[in-house]
SETITI-313789 format. One line per field, with one value per residue (C-alpha): residue number from 1; x, y, z; residue in one letter. Coordinates in nm, 4 decimals, always signed. Example, Ala and Ser with C-alpha at 12.3 -4.5 7.8 and 13.67 -1.06 7.14 Angstrom:
seq: (1_2)
east: (+1.2300_+1.3670)
north: (-0.4500_-0.1060)
up: (+0.7800_+0.7140)
type: (a_s)
This chain:
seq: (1_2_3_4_5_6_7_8_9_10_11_12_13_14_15_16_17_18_19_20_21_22_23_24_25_26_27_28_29_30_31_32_33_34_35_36_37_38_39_40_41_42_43_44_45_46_47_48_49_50_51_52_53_54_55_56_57_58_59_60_61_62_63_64_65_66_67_68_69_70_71_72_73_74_75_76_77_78_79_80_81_82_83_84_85_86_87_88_89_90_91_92_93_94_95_96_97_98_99_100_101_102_103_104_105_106_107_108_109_110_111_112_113_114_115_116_117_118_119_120_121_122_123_124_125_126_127_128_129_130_131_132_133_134_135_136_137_138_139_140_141_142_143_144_145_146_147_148_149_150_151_152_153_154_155_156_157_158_159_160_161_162_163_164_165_166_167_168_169_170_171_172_173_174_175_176_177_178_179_180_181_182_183_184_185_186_187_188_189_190_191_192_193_194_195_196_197_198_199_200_201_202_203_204_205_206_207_208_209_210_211_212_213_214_215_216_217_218_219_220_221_222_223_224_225_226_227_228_229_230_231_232_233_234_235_236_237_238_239_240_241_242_243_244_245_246_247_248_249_250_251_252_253_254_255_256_257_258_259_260_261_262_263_264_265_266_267_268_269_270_271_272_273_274_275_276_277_278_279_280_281_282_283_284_285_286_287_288_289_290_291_292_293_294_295_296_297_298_299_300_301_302_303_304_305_306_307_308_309_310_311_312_313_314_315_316_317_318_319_320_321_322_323_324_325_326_327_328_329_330_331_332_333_334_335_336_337_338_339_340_341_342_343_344_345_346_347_348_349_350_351_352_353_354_355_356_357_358_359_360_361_362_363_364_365_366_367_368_369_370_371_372_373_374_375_376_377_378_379_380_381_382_383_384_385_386_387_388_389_390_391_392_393_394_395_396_397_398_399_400_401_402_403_404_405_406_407_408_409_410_411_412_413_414_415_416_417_418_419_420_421_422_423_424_425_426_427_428_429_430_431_432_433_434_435_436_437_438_439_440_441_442_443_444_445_446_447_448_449_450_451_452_453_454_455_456_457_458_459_460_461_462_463_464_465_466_467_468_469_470_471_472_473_474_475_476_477_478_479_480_481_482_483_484_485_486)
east: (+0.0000_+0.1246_+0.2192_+0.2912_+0.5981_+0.7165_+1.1598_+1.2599_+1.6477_+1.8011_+2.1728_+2.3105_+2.0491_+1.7586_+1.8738_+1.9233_+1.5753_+1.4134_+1.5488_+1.4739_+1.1229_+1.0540_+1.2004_+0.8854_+0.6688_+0.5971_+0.5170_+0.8161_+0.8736_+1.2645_+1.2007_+1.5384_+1.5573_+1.8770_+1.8758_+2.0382_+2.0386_+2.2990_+2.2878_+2.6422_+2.7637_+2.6839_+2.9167_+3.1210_+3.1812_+3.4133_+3.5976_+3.6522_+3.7231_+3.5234_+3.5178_+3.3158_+3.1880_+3.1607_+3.2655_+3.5779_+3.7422_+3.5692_+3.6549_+3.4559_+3.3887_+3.2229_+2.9472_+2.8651_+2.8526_+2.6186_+2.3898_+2.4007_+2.3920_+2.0585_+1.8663_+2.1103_+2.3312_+2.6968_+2.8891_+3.0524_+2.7025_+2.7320_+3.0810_+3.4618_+3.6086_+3.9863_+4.2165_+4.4333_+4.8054_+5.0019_+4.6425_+4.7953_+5.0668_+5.0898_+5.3312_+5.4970_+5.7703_+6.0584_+5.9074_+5.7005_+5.4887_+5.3490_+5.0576_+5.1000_+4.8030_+4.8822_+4.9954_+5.3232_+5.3931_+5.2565_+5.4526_+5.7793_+5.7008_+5.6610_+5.9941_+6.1191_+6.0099_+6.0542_+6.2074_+6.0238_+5.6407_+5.5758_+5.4996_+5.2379_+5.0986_+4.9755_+4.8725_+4.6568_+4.5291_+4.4347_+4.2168_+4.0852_+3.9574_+3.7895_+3.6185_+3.5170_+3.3861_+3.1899_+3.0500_+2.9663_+2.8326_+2.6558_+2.6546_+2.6249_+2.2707_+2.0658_+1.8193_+1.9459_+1.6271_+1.7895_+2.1105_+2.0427_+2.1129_+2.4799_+2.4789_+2.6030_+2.8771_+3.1394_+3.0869_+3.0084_+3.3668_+3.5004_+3.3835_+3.6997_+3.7179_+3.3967_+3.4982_+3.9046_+3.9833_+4.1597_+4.4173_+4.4817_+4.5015_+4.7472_+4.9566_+5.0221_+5.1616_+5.3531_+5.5698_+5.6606_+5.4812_+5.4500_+5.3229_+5.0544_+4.9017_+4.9155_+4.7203_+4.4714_+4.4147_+4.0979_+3.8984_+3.8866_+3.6350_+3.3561_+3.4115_+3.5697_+3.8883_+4.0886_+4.1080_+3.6750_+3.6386_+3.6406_+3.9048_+3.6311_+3.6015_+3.9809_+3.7304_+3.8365_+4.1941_+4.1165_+3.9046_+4.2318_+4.4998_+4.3183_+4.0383_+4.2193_+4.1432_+3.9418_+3.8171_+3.5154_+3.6152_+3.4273_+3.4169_+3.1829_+2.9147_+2.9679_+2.8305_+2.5457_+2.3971_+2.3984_+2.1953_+1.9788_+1.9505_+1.8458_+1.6040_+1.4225_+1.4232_+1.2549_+0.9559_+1.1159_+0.9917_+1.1930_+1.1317_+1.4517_+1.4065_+1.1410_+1.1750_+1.0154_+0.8816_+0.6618_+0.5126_+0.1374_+0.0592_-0.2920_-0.3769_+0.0235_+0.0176_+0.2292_-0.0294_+0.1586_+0.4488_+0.4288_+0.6227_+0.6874_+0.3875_+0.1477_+0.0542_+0.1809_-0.0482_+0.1460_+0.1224_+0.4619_+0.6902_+1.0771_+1.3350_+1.6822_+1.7923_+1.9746_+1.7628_+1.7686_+1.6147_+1.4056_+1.2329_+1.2047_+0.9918_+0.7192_+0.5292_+0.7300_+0.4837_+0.6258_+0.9612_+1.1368_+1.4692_+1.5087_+1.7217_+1.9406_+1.9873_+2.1223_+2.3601_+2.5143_+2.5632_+2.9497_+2.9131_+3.1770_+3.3672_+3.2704_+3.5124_+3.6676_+3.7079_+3.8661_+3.7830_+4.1218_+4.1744_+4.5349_+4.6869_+4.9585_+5.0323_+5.1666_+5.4753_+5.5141_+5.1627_+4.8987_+4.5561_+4.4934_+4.7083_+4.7606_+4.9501_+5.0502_+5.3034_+5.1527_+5.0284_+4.7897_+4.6040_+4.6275_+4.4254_+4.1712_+4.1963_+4.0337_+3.8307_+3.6028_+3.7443_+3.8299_+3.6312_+3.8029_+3.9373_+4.2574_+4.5968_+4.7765_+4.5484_+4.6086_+4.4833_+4.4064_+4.4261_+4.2976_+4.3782_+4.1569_+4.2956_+4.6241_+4.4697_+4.1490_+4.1952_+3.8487_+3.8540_+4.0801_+4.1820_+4.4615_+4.8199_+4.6106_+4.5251_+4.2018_+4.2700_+3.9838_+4.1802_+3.9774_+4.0349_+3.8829_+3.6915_+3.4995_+3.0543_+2.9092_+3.2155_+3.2424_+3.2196_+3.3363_+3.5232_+3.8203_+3.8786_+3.8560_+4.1531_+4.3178_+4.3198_+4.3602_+4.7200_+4.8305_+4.7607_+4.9091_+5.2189_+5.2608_+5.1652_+5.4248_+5.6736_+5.5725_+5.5642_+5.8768_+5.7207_+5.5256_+5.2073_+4.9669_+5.1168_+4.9148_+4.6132_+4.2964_+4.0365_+3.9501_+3.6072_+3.5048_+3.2799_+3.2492_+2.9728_+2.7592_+2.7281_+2.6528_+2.3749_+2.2114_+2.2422_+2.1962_+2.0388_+2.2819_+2.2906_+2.5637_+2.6912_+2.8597_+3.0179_+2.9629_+2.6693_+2.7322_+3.0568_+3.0436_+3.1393_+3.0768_+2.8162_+2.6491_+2.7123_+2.3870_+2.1315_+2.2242_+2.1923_+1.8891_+1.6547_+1.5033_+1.1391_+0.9716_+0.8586_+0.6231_+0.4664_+0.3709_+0.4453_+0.7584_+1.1100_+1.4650_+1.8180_+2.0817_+2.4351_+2.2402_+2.1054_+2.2626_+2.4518_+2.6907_+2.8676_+3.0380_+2.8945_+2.8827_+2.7067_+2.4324_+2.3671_+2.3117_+2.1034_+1.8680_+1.8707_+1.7975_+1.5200_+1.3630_+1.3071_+1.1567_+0.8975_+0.8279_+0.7841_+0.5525_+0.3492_+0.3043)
north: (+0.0000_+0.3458_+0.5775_+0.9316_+0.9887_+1.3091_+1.2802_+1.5811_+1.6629_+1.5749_+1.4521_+1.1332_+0.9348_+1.0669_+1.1212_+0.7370_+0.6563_+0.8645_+0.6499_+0.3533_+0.4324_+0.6041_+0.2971_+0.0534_+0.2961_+0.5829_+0.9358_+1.0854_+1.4342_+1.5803_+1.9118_+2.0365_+2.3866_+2.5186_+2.6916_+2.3448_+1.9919_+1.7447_+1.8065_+1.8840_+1.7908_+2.1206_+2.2984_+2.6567_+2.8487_+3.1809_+3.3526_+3.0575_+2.8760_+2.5276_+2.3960_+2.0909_+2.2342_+1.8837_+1.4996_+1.5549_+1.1816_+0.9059_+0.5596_+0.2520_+0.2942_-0.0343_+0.1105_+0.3822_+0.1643_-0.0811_+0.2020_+0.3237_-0.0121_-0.0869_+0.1588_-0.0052_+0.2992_+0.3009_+0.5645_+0.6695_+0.7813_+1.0798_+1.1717_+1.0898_+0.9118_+0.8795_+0.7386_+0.9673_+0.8428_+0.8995_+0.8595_+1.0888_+1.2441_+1.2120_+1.4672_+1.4134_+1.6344_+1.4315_+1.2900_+1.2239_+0.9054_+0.8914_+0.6258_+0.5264_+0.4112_+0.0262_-0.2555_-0.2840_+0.1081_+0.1180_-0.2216_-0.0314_+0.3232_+0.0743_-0.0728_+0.2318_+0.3346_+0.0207_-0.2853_-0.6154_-0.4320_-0.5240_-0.8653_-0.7933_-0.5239_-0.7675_-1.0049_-0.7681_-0.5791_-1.0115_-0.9638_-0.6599_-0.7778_-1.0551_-0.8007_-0.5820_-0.8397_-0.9150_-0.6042_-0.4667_-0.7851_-0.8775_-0.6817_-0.3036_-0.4411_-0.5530_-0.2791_-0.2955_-0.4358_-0.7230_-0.8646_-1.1657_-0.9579_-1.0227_-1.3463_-1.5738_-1.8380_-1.5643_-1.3560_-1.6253_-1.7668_-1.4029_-1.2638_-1.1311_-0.8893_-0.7082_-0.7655_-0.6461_-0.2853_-0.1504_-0.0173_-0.3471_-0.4830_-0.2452_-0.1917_-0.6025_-0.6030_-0.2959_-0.0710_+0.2354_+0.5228_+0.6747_+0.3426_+0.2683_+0.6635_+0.5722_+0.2204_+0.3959_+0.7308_+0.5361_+0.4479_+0.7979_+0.8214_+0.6444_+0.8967_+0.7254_+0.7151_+0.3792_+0.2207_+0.2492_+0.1258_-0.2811_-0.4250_-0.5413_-0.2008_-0.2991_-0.2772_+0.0393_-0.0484_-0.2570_+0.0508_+0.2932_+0.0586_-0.1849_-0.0099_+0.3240_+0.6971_+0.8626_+1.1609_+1.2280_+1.5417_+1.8948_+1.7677_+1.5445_+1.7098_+1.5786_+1.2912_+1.4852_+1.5845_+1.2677_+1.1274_+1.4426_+1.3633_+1.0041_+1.0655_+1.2910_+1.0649_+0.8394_+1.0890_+1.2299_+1.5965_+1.8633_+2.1131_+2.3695_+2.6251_+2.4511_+2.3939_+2.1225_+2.2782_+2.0141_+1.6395_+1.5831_+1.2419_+1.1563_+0.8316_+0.7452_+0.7620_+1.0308_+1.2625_+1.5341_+1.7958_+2.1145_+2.3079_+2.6983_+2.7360_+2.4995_+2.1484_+1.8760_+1.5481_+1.1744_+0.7920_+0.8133_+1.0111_+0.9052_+1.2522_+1.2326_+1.5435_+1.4964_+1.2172_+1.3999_+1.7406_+1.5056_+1.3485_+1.7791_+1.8378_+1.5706_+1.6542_+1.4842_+1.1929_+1.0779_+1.1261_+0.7862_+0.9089_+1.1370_+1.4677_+1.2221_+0.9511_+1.1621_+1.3394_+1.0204_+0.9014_+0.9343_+1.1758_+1.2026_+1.5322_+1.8782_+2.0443_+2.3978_+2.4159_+2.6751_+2.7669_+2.9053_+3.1034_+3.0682_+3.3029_+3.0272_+2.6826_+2.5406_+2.3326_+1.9724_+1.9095_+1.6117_+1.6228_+1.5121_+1.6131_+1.4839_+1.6902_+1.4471_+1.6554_+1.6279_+1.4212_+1.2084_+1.0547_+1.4221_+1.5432_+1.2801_+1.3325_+1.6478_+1.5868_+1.2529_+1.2572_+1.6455_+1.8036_+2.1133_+2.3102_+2.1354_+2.2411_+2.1727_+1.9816_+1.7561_+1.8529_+1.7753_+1.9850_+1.8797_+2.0970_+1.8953_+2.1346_+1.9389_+1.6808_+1.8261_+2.1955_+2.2734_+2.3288_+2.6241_+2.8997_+2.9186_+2.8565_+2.8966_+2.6675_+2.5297_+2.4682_+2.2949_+2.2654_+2.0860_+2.0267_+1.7988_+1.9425_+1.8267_+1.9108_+2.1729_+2.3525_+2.7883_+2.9151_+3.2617_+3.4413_+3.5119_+3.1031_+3.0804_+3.2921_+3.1846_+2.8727_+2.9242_+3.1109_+2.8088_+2.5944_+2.7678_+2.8658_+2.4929_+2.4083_+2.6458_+2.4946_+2.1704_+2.2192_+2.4436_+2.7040_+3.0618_+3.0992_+3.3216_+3.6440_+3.4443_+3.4263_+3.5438_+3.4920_+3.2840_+3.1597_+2.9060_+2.7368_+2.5762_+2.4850_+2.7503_+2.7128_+2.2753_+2.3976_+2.6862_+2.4721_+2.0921_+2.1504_+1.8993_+1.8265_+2.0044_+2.1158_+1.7610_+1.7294_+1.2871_+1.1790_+0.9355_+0.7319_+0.4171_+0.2423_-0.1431_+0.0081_+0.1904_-0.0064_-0.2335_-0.2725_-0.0589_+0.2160_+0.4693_+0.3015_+0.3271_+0.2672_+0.5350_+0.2742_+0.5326_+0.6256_+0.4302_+0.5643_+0.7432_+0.6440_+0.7611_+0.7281_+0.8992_+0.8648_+0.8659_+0.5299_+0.2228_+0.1739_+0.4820_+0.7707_+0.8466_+0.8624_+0.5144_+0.4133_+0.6958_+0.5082_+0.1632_+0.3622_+0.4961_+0.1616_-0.0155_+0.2345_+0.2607_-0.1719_-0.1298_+0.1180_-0.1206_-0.4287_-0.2253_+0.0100_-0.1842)
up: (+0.0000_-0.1029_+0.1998_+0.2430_+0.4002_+0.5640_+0.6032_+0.8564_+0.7678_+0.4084_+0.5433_+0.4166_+0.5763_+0.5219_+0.1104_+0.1443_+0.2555_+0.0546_-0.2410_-0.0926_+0.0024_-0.3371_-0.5030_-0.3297_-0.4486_-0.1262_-0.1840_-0.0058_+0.0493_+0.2259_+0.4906_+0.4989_+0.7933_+0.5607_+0.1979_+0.0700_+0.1050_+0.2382_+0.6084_+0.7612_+0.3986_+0.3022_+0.0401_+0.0789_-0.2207_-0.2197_-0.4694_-0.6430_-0.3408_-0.2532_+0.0397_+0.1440_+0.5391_+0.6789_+0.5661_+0.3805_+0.3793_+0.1548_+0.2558_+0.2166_-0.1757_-0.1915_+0.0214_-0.1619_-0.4626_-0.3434_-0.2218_-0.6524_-0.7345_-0.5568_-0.8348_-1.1191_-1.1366_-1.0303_-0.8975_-1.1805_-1.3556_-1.1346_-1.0233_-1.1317_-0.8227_-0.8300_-0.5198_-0.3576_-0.3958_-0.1044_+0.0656_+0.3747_+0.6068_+0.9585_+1.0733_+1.4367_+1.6104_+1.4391_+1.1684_+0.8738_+0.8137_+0.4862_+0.3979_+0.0398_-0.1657_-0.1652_+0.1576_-0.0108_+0.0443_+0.3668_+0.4607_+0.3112_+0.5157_+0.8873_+0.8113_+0.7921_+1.1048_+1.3359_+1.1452_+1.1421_+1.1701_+0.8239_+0.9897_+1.2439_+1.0186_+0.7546_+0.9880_+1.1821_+0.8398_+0.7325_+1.0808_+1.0051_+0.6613_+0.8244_+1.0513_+0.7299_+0.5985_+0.9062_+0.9602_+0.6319_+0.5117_+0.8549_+1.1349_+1.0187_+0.8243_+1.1432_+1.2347_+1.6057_+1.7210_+1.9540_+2.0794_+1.9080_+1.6068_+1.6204_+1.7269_+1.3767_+1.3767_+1.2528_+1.5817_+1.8480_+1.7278_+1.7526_+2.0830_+2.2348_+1.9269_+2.0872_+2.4589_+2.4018_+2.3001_+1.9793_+2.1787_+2.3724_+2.0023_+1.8573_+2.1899_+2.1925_+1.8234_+1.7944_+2.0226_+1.8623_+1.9668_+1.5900_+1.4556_+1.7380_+1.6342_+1.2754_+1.3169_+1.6347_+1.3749_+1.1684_+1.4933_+1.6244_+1.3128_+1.5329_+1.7622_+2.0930_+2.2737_+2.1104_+2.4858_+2.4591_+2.0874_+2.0342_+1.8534_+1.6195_+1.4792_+1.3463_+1.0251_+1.0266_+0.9815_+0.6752_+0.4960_+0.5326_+0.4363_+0.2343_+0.0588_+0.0459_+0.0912_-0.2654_-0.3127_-0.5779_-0.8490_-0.7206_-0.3356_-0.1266_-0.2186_-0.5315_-0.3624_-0.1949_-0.5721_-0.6726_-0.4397_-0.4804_-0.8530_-0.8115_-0.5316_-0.7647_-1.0358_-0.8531_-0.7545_-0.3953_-0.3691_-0.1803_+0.0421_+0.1626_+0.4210_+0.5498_+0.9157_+1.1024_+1.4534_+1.5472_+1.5264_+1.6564_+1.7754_+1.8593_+1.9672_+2.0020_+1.6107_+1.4443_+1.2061_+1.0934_+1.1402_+1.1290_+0.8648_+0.8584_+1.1258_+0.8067_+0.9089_+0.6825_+0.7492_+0.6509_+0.7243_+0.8219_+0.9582_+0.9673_+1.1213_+0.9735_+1.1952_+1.5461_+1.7447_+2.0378_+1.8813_+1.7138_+2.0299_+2.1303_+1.8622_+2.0618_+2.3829_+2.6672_+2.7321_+2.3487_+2.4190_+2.4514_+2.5961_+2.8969_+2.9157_+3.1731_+2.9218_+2.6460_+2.9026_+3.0389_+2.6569_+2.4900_+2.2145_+1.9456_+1.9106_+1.8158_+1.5675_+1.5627_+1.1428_+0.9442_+0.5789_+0.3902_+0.0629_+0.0366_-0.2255_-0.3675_-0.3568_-0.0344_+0.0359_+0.1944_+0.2272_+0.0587_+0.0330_+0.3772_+0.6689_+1.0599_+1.3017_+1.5166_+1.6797_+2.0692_+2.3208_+2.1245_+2.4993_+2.6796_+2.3511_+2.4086_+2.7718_+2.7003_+2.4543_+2.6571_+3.0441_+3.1926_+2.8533_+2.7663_+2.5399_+2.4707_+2.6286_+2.2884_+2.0446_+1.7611_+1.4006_+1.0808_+0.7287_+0.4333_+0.0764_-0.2018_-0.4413_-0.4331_-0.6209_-0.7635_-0.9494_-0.9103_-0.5820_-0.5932_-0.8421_-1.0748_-0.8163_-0.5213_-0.2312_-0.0797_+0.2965_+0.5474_+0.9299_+1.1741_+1.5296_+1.7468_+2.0952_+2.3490_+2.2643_+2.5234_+2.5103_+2.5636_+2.1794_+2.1415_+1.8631_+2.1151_+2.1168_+1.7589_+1.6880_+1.9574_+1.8416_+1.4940_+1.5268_+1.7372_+1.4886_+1.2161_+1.3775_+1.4379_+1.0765_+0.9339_+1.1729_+1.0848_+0.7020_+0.7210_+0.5032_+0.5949_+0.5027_+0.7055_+0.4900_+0.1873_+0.3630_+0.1351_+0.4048_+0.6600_+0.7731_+1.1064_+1.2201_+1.6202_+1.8676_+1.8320_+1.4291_+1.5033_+1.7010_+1.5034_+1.2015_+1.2691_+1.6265_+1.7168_+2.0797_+2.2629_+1.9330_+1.8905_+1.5189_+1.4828_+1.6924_+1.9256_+1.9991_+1.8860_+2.2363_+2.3294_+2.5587_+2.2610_+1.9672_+1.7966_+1.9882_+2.2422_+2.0559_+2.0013_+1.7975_+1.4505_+1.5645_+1.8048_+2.1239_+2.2255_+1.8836_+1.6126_+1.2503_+1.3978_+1.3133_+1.2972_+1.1007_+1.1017_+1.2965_+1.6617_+1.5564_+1.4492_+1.2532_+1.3940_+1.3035_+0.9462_+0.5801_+0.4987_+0.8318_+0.7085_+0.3712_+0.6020_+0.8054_+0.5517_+0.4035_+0.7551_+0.8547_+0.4965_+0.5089_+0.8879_+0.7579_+0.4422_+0.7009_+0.9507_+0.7605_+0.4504)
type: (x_x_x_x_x_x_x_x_x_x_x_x_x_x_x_x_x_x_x_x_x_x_x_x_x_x_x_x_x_x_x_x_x_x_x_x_x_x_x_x_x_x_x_x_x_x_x_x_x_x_x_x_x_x_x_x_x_x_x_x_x_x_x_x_x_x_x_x_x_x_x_x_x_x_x_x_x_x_x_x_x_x_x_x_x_x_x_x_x_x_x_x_x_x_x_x_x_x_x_x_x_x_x_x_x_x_x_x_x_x_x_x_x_x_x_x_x_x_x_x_x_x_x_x_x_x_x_x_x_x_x_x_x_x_x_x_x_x_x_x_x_x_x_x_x_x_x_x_x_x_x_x_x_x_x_x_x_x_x_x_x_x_x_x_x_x_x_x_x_x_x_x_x_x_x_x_x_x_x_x_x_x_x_x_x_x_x_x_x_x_x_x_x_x_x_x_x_x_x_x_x_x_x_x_x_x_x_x_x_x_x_x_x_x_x_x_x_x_x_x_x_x_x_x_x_x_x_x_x_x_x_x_x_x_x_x_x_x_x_x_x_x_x_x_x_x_x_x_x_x_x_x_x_x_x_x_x_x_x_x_x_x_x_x_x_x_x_x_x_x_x_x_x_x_x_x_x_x_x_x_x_x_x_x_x_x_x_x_x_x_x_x_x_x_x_x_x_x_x_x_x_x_x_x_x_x_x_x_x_x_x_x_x_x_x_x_x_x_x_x_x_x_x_x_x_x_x_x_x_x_x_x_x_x_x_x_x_x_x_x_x_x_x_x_x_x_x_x_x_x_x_x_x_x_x_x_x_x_x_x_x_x_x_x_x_x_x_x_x_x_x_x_x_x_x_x_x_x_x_x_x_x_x_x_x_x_x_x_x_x_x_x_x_x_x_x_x_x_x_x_x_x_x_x_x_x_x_x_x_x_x_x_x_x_x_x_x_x_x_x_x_x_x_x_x_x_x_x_x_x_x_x_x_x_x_x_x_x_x_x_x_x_x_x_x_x_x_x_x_x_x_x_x_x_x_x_x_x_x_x_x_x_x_x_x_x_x_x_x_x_x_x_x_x_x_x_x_x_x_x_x_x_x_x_x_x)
């Protein structure tokens, strides 16, 4: 039976759903509360500058081409995707560690560094395939409805990979300081402290070394338009500053939302915005998850980011960019157990214009810096300069080379701006840390318990934080509607 579904939010998972529920035949229609669509993959454009505000690192590929590949279209219908060779830089006090686009490179760079970790390395990369394969294949694609969801003969065999710690993985293997960063780096994309995540999520492991790091021509919104494109073609209808204020319930079934102050009746009604503003727009007897339950969650970083118009081409620099070059646990420290603003913070730059000319005019540089803070932090301008000369003094230092004399303009964006924008709950930048507390089926769920009709996606939900985890999502919560509603 054909349904009319109302999607609040239009990031990565609620683009996905919309496809998927258009696809079986729905009347879907996307509220987005900004000018465009995309969510925090929203696009800056200046003086020939582009500069993608939010996801910046494409990894997984295969996941994005299963999600085309599910309307018989492929990636490459819509954007050029090429693999970023060296993939990245991690730049310590003393050194340089550069991660090459193949196993054999990044063997040949760990050799380098601490002879005879080319051994361990593939062996734990062979372990961290398995685990891939696992998750993307098994795990990721339960709905998160049960703990019996991950119980198959490939994880009952593999339990100590969800009960040990990444750290505890990486810290028995390999000694050297530089080497246990490099190999802990991918994890911090789930948004917890190593020593929190399960050495399961080693998956992560396998999609930097063995998968690789790409980048799609014009950005990652690229990626954004795409799915924009096919949604349409496949009847989804659009609505941009168009915020959602309200959902009415009566008789614990969700009616309608209300739009701009108008009333927008619908069979269903699934919220890709921040779960926790989501459950706000309901009167509290509706709400599934107290004020107490979302404080005493772990919540992935916030970001201070910087938008750059550099004036020339820089020096000694890839695509993407670690700065390495300080405490990597005091960082953290600050970020999950004392939060803060950090003492002397790690970093990460990213200048797509190295590799992609579009991004940046003629001999000039694109330049995204991003530095990860605790949510609920103090947001004033004072802190954002602040901050920003310490990193860039440390980034000329680093990259032996001066560049804030070639500085066109400079734009940020912090706490305040997560909020305002994505109501996102203490102005976090991820959603919520993929712990072994709040992994699965211990995570929010995709099905309101409280109203029927009502569901959810996004990075609050399973599967977790990241792009490819939004696809899932919109995938898992688009089949739940189809096997309730239908």
């Amino acid at each position: 039976m054909r349904k009319t579904i109302s999607i609040i939010g239009s990031g990565f998972s609620a683009l996905s759903a919309s496809c998927y529920l258009a696809k079986a035949g729905h009347r879907v229609s996307i509220y987005e509360k900004n000018e465009t669509v995309g969510g925090r993959a929203r696009q800056f454009k200046k003086d020939g500058f582009t500069f993608d505000i939010g996801p910046s690192w494409y990894w997984m590929p295969d996941i994005f081409e299963k999600f085309f590949n599910d309307f018989n279209k492929s990636t490459s219908d819509f954007y050029q995707l090429d693999k970023l060779s060296p993939a990245y830089k991690i730049f310590f006090s003393d050194d340089v560690i550069t991660v090459g686009d193949h196993m054999d490179k990044i063997c040949e760079e760990f050799e380098r560094i601490e002879a005879g970790s080319s051994k361990p390395l593939k062996k734990f990369i062979a372990t961290a395939q398995e685990n891939y394969n696992i998750a993307i294949n098994k795990v990721v694609l339960k709905p998160g409805l049960s703990p019996f969801e991950l119980v198959t003969k490939e994880t009952v065999t593999r339990l100590d990979r969800f009960y040990k710690t990444i750290s505890a993985e990486i810290r028995k293997n390999f000694k050297n300081p530089k080497l246990i960063s490099t190999l802990e780096f991918p994890v911090l994309f789930l948004g917890a402290k190593p020593n929190q995540t399960p050495s399961f999520y080693s998956f992560m492991n396998f999609a930097d070394f063995g998968l690789g790091t790409w980048h799609p021509k014009g950005g990652m919104y690229e990626i954004v338009k795409a799915m924009k494109n096919l949604a349409e073609s496949l009847g989804v209808t659009f609505y941009t500053n168009s915020n959602v204020t309200k959902i009415n319930v009566e008789h614990k079934q969700a009616k309608s939302i209300i739009v701009n102050g108008k009333t927008i009746y619908s069979d269903v009604i699934l919220s890709g915005a921040d779960y926790h503003h989501s459950e706000t727009l309901l009167d509290l007897k509706h709400r599934q998850y107290s004020e107490a339950y979302w404080n005493n969650r772990t919540f992935a970083p916030s970001s201070l980011l910087f938008y750059v118009g550099f004036s020339q081409k820089l020096n000694h620099v890839e695509h993407h960019n670690l700065f390495f070059d300080t405490d990597f646990e005091h960082h953290a420290e600050e970020i999950y157990d004392t939060p803060k603003w950090p003492t002397n913070p790690l970093f990460y730059a990213n200048f797509p214009s190295v590799t992609d000319c579009t991004m940046a005019p003629d001999n000039c540089e694109t330049g995204f810096f991003l530095i990860p803070i605790a949510p609920g932090l103090e947001d004033t301008p004072e802190l954002r300069d602040q901050y920003f000369e310490l990193i860039l003094d440390r980034f000329e230092k680093q990259t032996n080379q001066r560049v804030a004399n070639h500085i066109l303009f400079r734009t940020s964006y912090c706490v305040n701006d997560f909020i305002e924008d994505y109501n996102s709950y203490k102005g976090n930048a991820y959603g919520m840390a993929n712990t072994l507390m709040q992994t699965a089926f211990l995570r929010p769920k995709l099905k309101s318990k409280k109203v029927d009709g009502l569901y959810f996606t996004g990075q609050l939900t399973v599967p977790g934080p990241g792009v490819p985890p939004a696809l899932i999502s919109g995938k898992l919560v688009a089949e739940l509607i189809q096997k309730n509603e239908v």
